[in-house]
N, C-alpha and C positions, 0 to 999 in steps of 0.2 A: 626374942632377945639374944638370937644365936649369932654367933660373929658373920660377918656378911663378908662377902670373896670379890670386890668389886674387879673389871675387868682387866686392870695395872691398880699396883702399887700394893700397899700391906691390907690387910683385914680392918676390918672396921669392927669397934667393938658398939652397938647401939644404947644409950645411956635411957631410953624411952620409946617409945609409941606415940605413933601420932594421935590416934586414938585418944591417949592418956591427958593429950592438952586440954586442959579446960577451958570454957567459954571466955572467962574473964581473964585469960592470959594473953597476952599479947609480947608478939619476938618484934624487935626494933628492925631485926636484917634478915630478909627468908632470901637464900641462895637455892637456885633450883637449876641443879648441875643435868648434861644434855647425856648421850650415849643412847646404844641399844633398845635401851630402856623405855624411853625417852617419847614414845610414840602413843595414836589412840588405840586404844585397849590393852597397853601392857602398862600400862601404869595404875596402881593399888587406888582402889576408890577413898580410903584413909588417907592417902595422901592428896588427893584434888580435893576431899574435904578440907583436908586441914590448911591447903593455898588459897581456899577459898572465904575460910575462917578469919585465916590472918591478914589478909592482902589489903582487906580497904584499910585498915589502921597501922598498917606497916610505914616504918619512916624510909624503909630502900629496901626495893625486891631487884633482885642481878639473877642473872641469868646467865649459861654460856650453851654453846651452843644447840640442840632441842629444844633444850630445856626451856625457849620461850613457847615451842608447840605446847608445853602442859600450861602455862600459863594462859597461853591464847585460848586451849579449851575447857579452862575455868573462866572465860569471859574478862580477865582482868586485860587486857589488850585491845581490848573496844575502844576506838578513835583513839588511838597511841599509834605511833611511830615507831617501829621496832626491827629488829633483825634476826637471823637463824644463819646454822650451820647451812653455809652455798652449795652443798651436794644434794642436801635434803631439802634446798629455798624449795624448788618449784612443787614439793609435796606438801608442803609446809604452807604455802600460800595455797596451793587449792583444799587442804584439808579444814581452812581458819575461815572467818569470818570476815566478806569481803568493809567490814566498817576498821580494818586493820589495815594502816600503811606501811605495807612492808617494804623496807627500806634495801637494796640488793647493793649496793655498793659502803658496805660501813663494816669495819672493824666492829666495832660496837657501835649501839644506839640509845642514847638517853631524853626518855620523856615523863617531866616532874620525875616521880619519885622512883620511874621503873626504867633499868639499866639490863639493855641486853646486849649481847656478843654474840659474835659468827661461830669460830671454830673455839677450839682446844686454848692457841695461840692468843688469839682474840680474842679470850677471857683474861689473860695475864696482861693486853694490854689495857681492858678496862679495868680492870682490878689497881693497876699503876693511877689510870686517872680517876677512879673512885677516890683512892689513897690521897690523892690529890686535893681533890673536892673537900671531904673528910679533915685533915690535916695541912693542906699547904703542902705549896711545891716543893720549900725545902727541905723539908725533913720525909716527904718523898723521893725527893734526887740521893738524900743523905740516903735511906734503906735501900733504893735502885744501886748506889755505885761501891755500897758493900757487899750486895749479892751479884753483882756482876749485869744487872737487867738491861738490855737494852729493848727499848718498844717503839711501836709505830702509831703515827698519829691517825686519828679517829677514822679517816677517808684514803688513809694507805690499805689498797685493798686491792690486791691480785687477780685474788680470789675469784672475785665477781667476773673478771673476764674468763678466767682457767673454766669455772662452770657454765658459762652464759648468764648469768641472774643481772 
């Protein structure tokens, strides 16, 4: 429960354990953020429990970038359509499960209830068309053009050619 130093931005103060969730809890939206972290074997086996706890009765799991390799090796990625950070694709796709279509030209990827993204970037632009989904375009364009957001559409992706994926 000690303040955690992530790699940018302020301290994270942790209000719980994953550990601590019980069987009959159930979170409406698991976000399973990518970095460093983010790979096989450095990620806390309390936490692929606890993705693997909540994922089948989950109403939306989002992802940005890695962060769909910890899903992929909790098995929730089996026959989905999905995407990763394009530096990491080609490790990403031979570390996973070849029943996993991984998709190499997409900002983000949504299939049923599970929304992933590429990069860093890539997550702010699914996150605008979650918002989307979720609430309606207008009172997403409304939040987008008070915060100044501009974003790219689902298959505006650079990226894909800058890494070869």
């Amino acid at each position: 429960m000690d303040p955690v130093e992530p790699a940018s931005g302020p301290m994270i103060l942790p209000m719980r354990k994953y550990g601590d969730v019980t069987s009959d809890e159930q979170f409406d939206i698991i976000f399973i953020p990518g970095g460093p972290g983010a790979r096989p074997g450095k990620v806390p086996d309390e936490v692929l429990s606890f993705v693997k706890q909540q994922a089948p009765k989950a109403k939306y799991i989002l992802t940005v970038c890695t962060g769909s390799w910890i899903l992929a090796g909790c098995g929730v990625l089996e026959g989905k359509r999905a995407t990763t950070n394009k530096a990491a694709f080609a490790a990403v796709k031979a570390d996973t499960s070849n029943k996993i279509q991984w998709i190499g030209k997409a900002r983000w990827v949504v299939d049923g209830n599970i929304w992933t993204s590429s990069g860093v970037t890539a997550g702010i632009d699914m996150a605008n068309a979650f918002l989307t989904h979720l609430i309606g375009e207008e009172t997403t364009v409304f939040i987008r053009n008070i915060i100044e957001l501009g974003v790219r559409e689902q298959d505006d992706d650079e990226f894909a050619v800058v890494h070869d994926v």
